[in-house]
N, C-alpha and C positions, 0 to 999 in steps of 0.2 A: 242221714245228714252227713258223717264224718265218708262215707264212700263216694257222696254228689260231689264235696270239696275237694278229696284226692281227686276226682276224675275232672274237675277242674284244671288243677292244679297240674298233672303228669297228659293230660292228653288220654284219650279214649283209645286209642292206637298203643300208646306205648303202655296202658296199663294190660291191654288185650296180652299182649307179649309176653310182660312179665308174667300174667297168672298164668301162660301156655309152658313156660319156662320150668317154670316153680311147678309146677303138676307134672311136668317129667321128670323134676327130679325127685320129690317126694313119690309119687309111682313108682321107680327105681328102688328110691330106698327103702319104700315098703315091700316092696316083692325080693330084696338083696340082703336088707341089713347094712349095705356094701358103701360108706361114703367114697370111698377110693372109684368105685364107679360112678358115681353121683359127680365126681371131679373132672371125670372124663369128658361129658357133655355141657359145662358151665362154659357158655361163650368166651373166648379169649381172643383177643384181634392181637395180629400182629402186629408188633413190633414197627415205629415209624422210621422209614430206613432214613439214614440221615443223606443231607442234602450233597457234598464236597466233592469233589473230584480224589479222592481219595479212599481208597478201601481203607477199614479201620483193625489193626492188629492191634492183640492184648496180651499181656504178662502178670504175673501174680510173685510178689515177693514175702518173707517171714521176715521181719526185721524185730531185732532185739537194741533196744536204749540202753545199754550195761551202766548208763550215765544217771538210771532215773531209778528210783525203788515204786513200786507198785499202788499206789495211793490206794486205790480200791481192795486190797490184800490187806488179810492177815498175817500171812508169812513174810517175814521180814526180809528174807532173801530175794525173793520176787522181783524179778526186772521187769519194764515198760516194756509188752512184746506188744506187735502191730502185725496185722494183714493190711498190706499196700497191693493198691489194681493200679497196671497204667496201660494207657489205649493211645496208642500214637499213629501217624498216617504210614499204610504201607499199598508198596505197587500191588503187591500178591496177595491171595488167602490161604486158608489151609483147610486142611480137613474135617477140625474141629471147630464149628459153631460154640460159643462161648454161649452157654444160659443166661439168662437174666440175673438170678440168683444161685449161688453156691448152694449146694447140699438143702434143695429149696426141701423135699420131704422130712430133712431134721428140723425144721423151723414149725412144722404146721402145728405146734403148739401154743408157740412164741405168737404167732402172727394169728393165731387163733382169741388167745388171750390181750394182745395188746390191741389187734384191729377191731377185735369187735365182730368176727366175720362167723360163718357157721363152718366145721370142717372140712366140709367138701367143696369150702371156697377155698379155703386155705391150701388144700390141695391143690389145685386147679395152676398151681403158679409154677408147677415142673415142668407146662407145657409151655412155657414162655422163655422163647430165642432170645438173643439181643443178636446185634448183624455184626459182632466184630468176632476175629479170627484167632482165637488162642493160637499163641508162637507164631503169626505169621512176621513175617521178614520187614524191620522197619525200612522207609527211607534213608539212606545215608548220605542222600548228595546235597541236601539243604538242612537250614537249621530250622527250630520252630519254638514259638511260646511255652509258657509251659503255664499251667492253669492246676489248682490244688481244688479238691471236691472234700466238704465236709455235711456230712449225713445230719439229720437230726436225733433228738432224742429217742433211743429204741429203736431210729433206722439202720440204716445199712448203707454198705460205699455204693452200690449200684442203685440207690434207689432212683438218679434222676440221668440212667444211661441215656434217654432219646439226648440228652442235654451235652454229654458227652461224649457221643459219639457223633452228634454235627459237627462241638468243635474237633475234633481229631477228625473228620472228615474233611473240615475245611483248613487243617494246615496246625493241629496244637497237636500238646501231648499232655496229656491230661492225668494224674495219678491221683486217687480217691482212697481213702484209709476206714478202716475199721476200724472208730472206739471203743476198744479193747472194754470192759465191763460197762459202758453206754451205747453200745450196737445192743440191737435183737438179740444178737448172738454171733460170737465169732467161732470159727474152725482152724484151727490150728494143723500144720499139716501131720501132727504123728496122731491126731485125731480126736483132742482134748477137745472140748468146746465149754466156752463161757460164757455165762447167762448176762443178762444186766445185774450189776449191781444194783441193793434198796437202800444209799442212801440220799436218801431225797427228800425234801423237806418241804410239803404243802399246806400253804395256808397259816405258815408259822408267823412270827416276828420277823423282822431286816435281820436283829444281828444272827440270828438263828437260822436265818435264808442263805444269806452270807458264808456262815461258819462251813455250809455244805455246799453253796456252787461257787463259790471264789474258789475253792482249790480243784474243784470240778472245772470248771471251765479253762485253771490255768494246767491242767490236766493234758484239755484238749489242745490247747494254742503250744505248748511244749509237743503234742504231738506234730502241728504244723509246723514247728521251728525242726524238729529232727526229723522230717521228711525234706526240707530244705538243707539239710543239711547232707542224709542221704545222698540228694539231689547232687550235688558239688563232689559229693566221692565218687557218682557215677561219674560225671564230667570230666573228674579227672583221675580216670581209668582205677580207682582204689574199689570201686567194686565192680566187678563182671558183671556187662550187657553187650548187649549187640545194637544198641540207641546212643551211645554216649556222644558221640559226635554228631549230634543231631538236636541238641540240649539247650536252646539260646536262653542263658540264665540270667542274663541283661532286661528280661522280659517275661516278670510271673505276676499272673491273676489267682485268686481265689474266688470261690462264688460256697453257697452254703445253703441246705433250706433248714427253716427253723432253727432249734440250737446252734447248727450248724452253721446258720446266718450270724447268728450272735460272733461265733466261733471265728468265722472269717472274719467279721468286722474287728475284732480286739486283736486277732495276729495280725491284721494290716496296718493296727496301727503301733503294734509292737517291734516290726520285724521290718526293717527299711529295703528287705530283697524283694517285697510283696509290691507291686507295684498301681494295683487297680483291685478292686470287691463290688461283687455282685453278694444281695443277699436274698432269698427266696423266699418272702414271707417271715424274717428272722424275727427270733426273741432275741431281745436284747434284756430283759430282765436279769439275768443272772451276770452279766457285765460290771464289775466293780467302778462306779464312779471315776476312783481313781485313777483309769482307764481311758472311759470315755472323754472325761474332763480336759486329759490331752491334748485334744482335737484332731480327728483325721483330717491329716495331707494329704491324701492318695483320692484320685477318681472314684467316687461310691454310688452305686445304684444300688433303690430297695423296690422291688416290686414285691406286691402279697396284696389283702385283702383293704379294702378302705376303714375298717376295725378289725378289732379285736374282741372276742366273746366274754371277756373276764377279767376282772381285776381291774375296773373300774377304767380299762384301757390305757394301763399304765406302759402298758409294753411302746406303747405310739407316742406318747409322752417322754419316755425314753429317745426313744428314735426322735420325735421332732429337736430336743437337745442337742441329741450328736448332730445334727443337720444344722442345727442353729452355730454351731461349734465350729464347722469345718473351716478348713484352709484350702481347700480347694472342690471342684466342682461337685455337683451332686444333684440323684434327681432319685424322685419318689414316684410310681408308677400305682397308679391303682386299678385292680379290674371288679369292676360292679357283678356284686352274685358270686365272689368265686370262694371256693373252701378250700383252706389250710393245704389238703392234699394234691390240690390242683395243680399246686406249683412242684410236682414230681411226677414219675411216668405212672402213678395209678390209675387215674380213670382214662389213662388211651390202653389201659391194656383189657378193658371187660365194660362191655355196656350194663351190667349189673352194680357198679360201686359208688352210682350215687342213689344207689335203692338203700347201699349198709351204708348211707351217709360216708361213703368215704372220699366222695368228691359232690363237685355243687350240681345244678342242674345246666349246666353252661355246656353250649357245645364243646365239646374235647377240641376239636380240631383247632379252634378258634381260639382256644385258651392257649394250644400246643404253640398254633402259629405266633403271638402275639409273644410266649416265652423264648421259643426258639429266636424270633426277631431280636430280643432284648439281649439276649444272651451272647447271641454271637456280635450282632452290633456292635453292643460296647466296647468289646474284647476286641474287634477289630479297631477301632479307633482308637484305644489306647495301648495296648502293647504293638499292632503292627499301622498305627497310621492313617490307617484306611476307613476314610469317610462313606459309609454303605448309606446314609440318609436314613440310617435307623429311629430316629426322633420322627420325623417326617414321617416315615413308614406306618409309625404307634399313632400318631395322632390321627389314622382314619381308622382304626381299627376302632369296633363297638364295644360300649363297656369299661375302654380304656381310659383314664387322664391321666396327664403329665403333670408332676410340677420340678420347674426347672430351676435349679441356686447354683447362681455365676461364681466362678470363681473372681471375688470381688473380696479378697480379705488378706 
């Protein structure tokens, strides 16, 4: 009975598949011992090139906050250090394809353990490109947006590259940070790495919830105010680049999935250099009232799931407040069927990851096309102007609804 249901449910065709899949790798790893082998032949699609008239060159900075002590430390000495990525438009490439993921074989613990995956999926993720061009040669005869990328809980800065590397294909510069003890894991370059931090607090009380993401989340927004801050030393030549003139800092978005979504929405409404937030399925639970209560002024899109699996759906209860709150425009996207992961490059990169539930059973491309639309759309119409018909676009697309709050307050 529970096999007639799956074979309902996934199609006779793509169940055929997976069991041909899954019997070469298990035959492998019975005749090897070898998951590292077993990593080899796990389906991996490449990488979606992004759309822009622009090849996409990348840089990778160490930045130290001498201004902030370590919240997640013991040692009192401990400064705020960051791994910052930024991908910006360039004429040229270079010789070095950029990975998807840094020092992706140090991870297959972390991503073993956090995703839920078997190890020789976890493996599997060193054979994964992204299309932009470590050190290739920015544009310097025009200027460009600038867009801030913050990761979820446990993720990593590249987790939603197809998303950033459209826009730095179509005309941004886009810099994504690693939170330093709330990444997977970061790599520092004399070769330290730091795990996530444990504290976390699930299923406690408010004030006990509080006591541990109020300083957590203002954690993360302090790290987007000193990335913008960064930002303005590059501009004005106080730290060495080869983009500084290239930096329109009259004109920054943020976008964020999960945590992250949270993350962006509370520094946009803290930070008046932020000018527009996307948020990708964002938790906004661990946002302090105080915060929200403010009201966003700034243009805000939330696209993710039409629920939430837990917590009574407090997190959307959240969200519809800040909506109800705002000062200016805002729109709520929902795609029917999609999972939490969908709204990052996981399931375009392996037709196997809505088998380890780590995206829904939704066409990738369809999910991919409907994000990318959203994504650059917005970004275009309000940092550069330009009306793409991106609403229009979303409303034939399946799956989707819109709901749209005027700026009427």
């Amino acid at each position: 009975m529970v096999i007639k249901l799956y074979l309902q449910k996934i199609g006779d065709q793509t169940l055929v598949k997976i069991l041909k899949i899954l019997f070469l790798i298990y035959t492998i790893l019975f005749l090897t011992g070898c998951s590292f082998v077993a990593s080899r032949i796990i389906p991996v699609n490449k990488m979606e090139p992004p759309s822009g008239k622009f090849n996409v060159g990348t840089q990778i900075f160490h930045w130290t906050d001498e201004s902030r002590d370590e919240w997640f430390s013991d040692d009192p000495i401990d400064k705020r250090e960051l791994m910052v990525q930024v991908w910006y438009p360039s004429k040229l490439t270079s010789s070095q394809i950029d990975p998807w993921i840094d020092n992706a074989r140090d991870r297959t613990s972390e991503l073993v353990e956090f995703y839920k995956v078997p190890k020789f999926v976890a493996k599997a993720v060193d054979r994964v490109d992204s299309h932009s061009y470590y050190g290739a040669k920015p544009i310097d005869e025009q200027i460009f947006p600038i867009i801030i990328y913050s990761h979820g809980f446990q993720g990593f800065r590249s987790l939603n590259t197809i998303q950033i590397q459209e826009l730095a294909s179509n005309g941004y510069i886009v810099f994504a940070v690693d939170h330093t003890y709330d990444a997977l894991s970061t790599f520092f370059p004399d070769g330290r790495k730091v795990l996530t931090a444990e504290k976390y607090c699930y299923g406690c009380e408010e004030d006990d919830f509080y006591k541990v993401f109020r300083p957590q989340i203002e954690t993360r927004v302090d790290d987007i105010i000193f990335i913008l801050n960064q930002i303005d030393s590059i501009k004005n030549k106080k730290i060495n680049s080869n983009f500084h003139s290239t930096l329109d800092t009259d004109n920054i978005g943020i976008f964020g999935h999960s945590f992250g979504g949270g993350t962006s929405l509370a520094a946009t409404i803290i930070d008046p250099r932020i000018k527009s937030c996307i948020s990708l399925d964002g938790w906004y639970v661990p946002i302090h009232p105080d915060i929200y209560n403010q009201g966003l002024s700034k243009p805000f899109l939330h696209i993710g799931r039409p629920k939430w699996d837990y917590n009574d759906n407090i997190n959307y209860k959240i969200l519809d407040q800040i909506l109800e709150l705002r000062k200016d425009e805002a729109y709520k996207l929902s795609i029917e069927g999609s999972h939490h992961y969908d709204y990052t490059d996981v399931p375009h990169l392996s037709s196997l990851t809505s088998i380890f539930r780590l995206s829904s059973d939704l066409n990738s491309t369809n999910v991919l096309d409907i994000t990318n639309t959203t994504v650059l759309g917005f970004f275009d119409e309000h940092l550069k102007s330009n009306n793409s018909n991106w609403k229009n676009d979303l409303s034939k697309k399946l799956n989707t609804t819109i709901k749209e709050f005027q700026n009427d307050k």
